[in-house]
C-alpha positions as a Markdown table, in Angstrom:
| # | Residue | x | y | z |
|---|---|---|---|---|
| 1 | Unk | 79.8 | 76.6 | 84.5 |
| 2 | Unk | 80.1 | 76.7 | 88.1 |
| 3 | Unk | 83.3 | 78.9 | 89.7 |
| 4 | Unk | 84.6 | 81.0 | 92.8 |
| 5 | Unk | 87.3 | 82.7 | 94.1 |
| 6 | Unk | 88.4 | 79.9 | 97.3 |
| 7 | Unk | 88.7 | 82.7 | 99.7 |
| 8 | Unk | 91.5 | 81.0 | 101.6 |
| 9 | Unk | 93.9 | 82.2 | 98.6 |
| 10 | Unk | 93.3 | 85.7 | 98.6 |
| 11 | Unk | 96.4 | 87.3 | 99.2 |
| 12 | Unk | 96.5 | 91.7 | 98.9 |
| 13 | Unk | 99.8 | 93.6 | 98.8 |
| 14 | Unk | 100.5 | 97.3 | 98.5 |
| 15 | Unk | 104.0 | 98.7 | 96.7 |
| 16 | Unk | 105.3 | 101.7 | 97.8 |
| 17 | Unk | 103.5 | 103.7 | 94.7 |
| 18 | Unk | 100.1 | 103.1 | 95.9 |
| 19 | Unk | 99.6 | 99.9 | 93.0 |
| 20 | Unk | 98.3 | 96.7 | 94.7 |
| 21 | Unk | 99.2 | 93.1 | 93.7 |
| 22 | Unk | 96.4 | 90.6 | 94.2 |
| 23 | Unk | 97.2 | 86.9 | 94.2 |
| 24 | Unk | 93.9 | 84.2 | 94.3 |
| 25 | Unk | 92.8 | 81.1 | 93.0 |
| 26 | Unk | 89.6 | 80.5 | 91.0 |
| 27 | Unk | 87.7 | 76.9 | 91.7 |
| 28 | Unk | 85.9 | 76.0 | 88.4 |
| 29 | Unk | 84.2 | 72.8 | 86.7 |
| 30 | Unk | 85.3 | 73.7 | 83.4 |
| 31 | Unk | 88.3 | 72.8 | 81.6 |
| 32 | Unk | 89.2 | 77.0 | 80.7 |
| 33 | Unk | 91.4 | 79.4 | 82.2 |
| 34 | Unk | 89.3 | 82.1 | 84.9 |
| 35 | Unk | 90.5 | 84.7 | 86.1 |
| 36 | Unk | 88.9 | 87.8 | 87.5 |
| 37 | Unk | 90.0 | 91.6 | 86.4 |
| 38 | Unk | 87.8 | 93.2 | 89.4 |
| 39 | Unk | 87.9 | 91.7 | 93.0 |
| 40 | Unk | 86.2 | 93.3 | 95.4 |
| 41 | Unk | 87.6 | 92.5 | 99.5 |
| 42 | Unk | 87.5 | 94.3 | 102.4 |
| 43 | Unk | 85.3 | 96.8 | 101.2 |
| 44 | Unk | 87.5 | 97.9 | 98.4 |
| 45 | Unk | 87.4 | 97.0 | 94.9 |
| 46 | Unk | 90.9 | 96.0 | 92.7 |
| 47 | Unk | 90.7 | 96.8 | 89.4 |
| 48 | Unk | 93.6 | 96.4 | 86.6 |
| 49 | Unk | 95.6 | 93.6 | 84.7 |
| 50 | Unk | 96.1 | 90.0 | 85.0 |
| 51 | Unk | 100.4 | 89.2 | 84.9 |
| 52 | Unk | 100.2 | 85.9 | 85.3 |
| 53 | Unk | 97.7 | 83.1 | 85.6 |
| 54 | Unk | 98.1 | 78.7 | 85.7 |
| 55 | Unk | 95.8 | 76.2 | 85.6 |
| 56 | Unk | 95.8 | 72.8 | 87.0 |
| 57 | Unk | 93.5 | 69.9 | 87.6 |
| 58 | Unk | 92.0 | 68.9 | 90.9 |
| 59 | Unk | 93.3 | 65.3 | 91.3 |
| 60 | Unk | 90.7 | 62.8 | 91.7 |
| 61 | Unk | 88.0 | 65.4 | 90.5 |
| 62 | Unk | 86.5 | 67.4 | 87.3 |
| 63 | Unk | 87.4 | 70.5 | 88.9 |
| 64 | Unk | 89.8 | 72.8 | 88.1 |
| 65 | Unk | 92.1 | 75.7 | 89.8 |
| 66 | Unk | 93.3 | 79.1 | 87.8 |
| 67 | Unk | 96.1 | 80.7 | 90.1 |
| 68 | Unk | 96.1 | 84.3 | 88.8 |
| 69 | Unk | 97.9 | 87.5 | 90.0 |
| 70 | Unk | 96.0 | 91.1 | 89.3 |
| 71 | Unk | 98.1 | 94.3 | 89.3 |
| 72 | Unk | 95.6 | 97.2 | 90.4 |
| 73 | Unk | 94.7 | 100.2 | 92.0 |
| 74 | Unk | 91.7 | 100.8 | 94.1 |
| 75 | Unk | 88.7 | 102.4 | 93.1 |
């Protein structure tokens, strides 16, 4: 199984508490949800819970898109 992280969707947001919310979308050939529970960007690393992932096909392709939100802190 082949996947990534298109880097193009990575989108990092603090709340007022500190907590980050990390939205990104994982390209994969296989027909499964993926999602990530540790991203590292910018030279930090996100680590904490998945709220909410979707999956859709690629049109015209055997590729696949998870779009997945993690709740974190940073390490």
């Amino acid at each position: 199984m082949t996947d990534f992280i298109d880097c193009t969707s990575l989108s990092i947001s603090y709340d007022v508490m500190g907590r980050a919310t990390v939205t990104y979308t994982v390209t994969h050939d296989a027909p499964e949800f993926i999602v990530y529970k540790t991203i590292t960007a910018g030279g930090q690393t996100y680590s904490g819970y998945v709220t909410n992932a979707s999956m859709n096909s690629i049109p015209n392709t055997s590729w696949y898109e998870t779009h997945a939100t993690l709740i974190s802190t940073t390490d």
